[in-house]
N, C-alpha and C positions, 0 to 999 in steps of 0.2 A: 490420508491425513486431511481430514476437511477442514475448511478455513471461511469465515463471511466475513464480507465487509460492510460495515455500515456507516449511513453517512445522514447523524444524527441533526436535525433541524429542531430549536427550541424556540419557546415562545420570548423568551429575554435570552438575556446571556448566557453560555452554556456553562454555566461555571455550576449553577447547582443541580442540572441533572447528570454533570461527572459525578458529583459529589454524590450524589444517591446511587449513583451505580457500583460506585469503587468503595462506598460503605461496607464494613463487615468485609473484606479479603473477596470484594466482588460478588457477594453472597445473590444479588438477584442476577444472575445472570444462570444460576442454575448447576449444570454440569458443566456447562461450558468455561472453556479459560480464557482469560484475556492474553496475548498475543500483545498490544497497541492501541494506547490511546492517546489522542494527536489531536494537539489545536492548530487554528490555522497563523500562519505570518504574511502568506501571500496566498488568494482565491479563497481563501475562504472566512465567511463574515465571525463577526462575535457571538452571533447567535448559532451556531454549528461545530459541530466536531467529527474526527475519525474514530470509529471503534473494530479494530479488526479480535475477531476470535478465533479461537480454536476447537476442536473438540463437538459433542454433542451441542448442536447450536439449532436444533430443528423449534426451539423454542422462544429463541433471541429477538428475533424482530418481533413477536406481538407482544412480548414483555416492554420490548423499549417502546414499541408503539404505544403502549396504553398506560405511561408516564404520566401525570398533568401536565406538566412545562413542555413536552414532546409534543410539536407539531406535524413533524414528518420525519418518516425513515426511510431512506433508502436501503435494501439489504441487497448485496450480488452475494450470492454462492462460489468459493474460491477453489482448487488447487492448486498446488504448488508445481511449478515445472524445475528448471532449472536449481531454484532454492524458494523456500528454505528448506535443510533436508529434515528439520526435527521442529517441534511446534513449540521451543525453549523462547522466553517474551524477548523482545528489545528492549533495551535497557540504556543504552549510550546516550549521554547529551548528546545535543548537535543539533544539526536541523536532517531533517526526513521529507522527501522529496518522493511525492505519489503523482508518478506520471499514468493513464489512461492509454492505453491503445486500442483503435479503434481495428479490427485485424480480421479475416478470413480463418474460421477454422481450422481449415486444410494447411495455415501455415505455421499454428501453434509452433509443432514440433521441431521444423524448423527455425525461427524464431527463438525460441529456447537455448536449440544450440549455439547461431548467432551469440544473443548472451554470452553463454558460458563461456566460448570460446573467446571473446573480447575480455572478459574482464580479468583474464590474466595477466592482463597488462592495465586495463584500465588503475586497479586496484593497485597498482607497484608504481604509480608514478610519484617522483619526489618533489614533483611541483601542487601538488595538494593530497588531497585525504578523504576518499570515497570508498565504503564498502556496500556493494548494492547486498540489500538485507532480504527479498524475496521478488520472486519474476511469475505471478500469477496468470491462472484462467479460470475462463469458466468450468465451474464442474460439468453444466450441460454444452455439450459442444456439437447437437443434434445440428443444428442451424448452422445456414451460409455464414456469418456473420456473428463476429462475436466480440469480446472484448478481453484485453491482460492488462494485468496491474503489476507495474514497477515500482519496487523500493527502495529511494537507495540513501543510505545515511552518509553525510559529510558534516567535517567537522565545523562548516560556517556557510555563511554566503558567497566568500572568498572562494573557499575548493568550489563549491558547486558551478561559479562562472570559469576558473583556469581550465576546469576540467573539461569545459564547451570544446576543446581542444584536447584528444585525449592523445595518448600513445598512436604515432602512425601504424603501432601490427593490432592495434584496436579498430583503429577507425574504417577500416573495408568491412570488419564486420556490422559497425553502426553503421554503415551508407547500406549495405547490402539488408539491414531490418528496417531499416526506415522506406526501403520500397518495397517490404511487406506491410506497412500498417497507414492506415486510411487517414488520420488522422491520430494527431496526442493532443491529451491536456492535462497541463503539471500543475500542482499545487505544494506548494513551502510548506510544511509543518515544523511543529516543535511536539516534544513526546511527553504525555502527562504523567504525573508521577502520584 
């Protein structure tokens, strides 16, 4: 189940090349389906957005690239690891939280499981409201060095800081990935509609 992310840069505000893209049930995007599309609340300016896909996408960045208001695109090539298990869009208000990790391919798999195995708990605590929505990679994982992309939706800015504190039979999994990944960097969204 292929997945890209793109991380659309415009010339003004990005408010009218959503609006051309989500025109027509998404119709220029092709075969491919939209999965997420996310403006920014924190890291990311007015002029930018998230656009993750799904499906046949081998033609998604030179269509967005060759926008008029599109200045730059970033595209990464995704798998999914741990989640998402089915390529069904996000939907839930809230805010969505895409953290970066900068990580060794060799520890993917590992890593992964870390994840899964924390958010058993992570996701049950009754002191806030996080459900991590997909734990990506890169498709090509030929290379030393690579990068995952975390999702995880809470229902405000409230859950997202209680939970800096998660479940103590979470947290040796989060200590034990975080000395698998080189560095993070998070960004606040909100999900466009």
């Amino acid at each position: 189940m292929p997945f890209t992310f793109h991380h659309i840069k415009t010339t003004g505000t990005f408010q009218p090349v959503y609006q051309q893209i989500s025109k027509d049930d998404d119709a220029l995007l092709g075969s491919a389906k939209r999965w997420g599309a996310f403006f920014g609340l924190f890291g990311l300016g007015s002029d930018e957005f998230f656009l993750v896909c799904t499906g046949e996408n081998s033609n998604v960045h030179s269509t967005l690239s060759n926008l008029d208001d599109v200045s730059a695109v970033r595209t990464i090539e995704l798998e999914p690891t741990a989640r998402p298990t089915n390529d069904s869009p996000v939907k839930r208000d809230g805010l969505y939280v895409f953290r970066f990790f900068g990580v060794e391919n060799k520890n993917v798999d590992r890593i992964a499981q870390l994840s899964a195995d924390a958010w058993k708990y992570f996701e049950k605590s009754d002191q806030y409201q996080a459900v991590p929505q997909a734990l990506f990679c890169e498709s090509n994982r030929s290379t030393e060095q690579g990068l995952m992309l975390l999702v995880t939706w809470y229902d405000g800015l409230n859950s997202w800081q209680i939970s800096r504190q998660p479940p103590e039979e979470a947290r040796a999994n989060f200590r034990e990935r975080a000395t698998l990944t080189h560095y993070t960097k998070p960004f606040a969204t909100r999900l466009l509609k």
